[in-house]
ZAMARGU-4260 file (C-alpha; in steps of 0.2 Angstrom, whole numbers, plus 5000, padded with zeros to 4 digits):
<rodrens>
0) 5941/5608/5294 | 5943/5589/5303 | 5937/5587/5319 | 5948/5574/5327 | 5942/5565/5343
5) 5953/5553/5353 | 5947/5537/5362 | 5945/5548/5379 | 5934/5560/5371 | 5923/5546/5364
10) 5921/5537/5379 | 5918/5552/5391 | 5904/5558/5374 | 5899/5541/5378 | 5898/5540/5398
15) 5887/5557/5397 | 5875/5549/5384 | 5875/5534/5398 | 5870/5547/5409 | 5859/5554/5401
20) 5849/5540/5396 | 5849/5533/5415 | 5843/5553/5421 | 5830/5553/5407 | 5825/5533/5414
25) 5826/5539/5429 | 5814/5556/5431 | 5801/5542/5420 | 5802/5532/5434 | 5800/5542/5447
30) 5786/5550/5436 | 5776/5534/5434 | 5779/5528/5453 | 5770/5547/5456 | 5755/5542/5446
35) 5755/5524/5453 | 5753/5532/5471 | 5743/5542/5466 | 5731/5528/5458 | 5734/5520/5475
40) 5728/5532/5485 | 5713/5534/5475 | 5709/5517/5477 | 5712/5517/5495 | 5700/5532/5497
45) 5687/5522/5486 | 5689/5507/5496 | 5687/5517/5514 | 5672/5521/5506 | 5664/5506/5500
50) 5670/5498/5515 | 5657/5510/5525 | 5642/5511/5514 | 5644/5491/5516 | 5644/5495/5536
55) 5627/5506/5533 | 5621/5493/5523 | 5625/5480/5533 | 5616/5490/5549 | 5600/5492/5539
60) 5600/5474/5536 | 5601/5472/5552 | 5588/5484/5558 | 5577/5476/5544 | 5580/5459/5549
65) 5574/5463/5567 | 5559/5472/5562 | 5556/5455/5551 | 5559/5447/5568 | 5546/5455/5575
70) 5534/5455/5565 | 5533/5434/5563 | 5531/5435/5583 | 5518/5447/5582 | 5509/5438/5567
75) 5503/5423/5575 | 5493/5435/5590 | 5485/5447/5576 | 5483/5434/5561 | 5468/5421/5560
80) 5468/5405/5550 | 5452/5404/5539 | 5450/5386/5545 | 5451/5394/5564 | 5438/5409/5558
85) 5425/5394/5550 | 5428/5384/5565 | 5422/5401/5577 | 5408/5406/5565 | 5401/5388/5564
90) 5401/5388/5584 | 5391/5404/5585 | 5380/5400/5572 | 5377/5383/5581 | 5373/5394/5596
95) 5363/5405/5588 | 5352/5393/5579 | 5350/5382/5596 | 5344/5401/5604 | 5330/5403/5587
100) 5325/5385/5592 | 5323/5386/5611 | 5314/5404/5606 | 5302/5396/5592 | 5298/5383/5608
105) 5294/5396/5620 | 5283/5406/5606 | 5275/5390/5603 | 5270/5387/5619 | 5266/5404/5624
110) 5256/5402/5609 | 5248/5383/5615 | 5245/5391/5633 | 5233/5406/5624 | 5225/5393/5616
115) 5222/5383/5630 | 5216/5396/5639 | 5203/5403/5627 | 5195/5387/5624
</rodrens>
């Protein structure tokens, strides 16, 4: 048994190998463009949702920064500097110890004016 092929018969065996191969290049292609999209689209889905948690982030900031805010322009009305705080106290206790004194004189000369009296 011999097979005999002519030069047609070759290059048409060869053409549909041709075409095969590209076929078989082809459907990996279009196989791996598939899961590239789909890659993409996963990506784009993950970078939609960073892009809001940054946003939420980025308004809690915010919301913390003006409560910061705030509190600095309430901090001087409530807070009091210890040097401020010694100065007061050393005032009223300036006070009070010119009150003992002007209180010792008037026992002192309640006490003279008894004595006075009884002699």
């Amino acid at each position: 048994m011999t097979v005999q092929l002519e030069l047609w018969h070759l290059i048409t065996l060869l053409l549909m190998f041709l075409g095969f191969c590209f076929a078989a290049g082809k459907l990996l292609v279009s196989q791996f463009e598939r899961q590239i999209d789909v890659r993409f689209d996963a990506q784009a889905v993950r970078l939609a949702e960073i892009e809001k948690a940054n946003k939420d982030d980025s308004s809690h900031w915010q919301r913390v920064e003006r409560e910061l805010m705030g509190l600095k322009a309430e901090l001087p009305i409530s807070y009091v500097r210890r040097d401020d705080y010694i100065r007061g106290q050393s005032v009223l206790e300036a006070k009070l110890d010119g009150l003992a004194t002007k209180i010792e004189n008037a026992q002192l000369r309640g006490l003279f004016a008894r004595q006075g009296a009884a002699e």
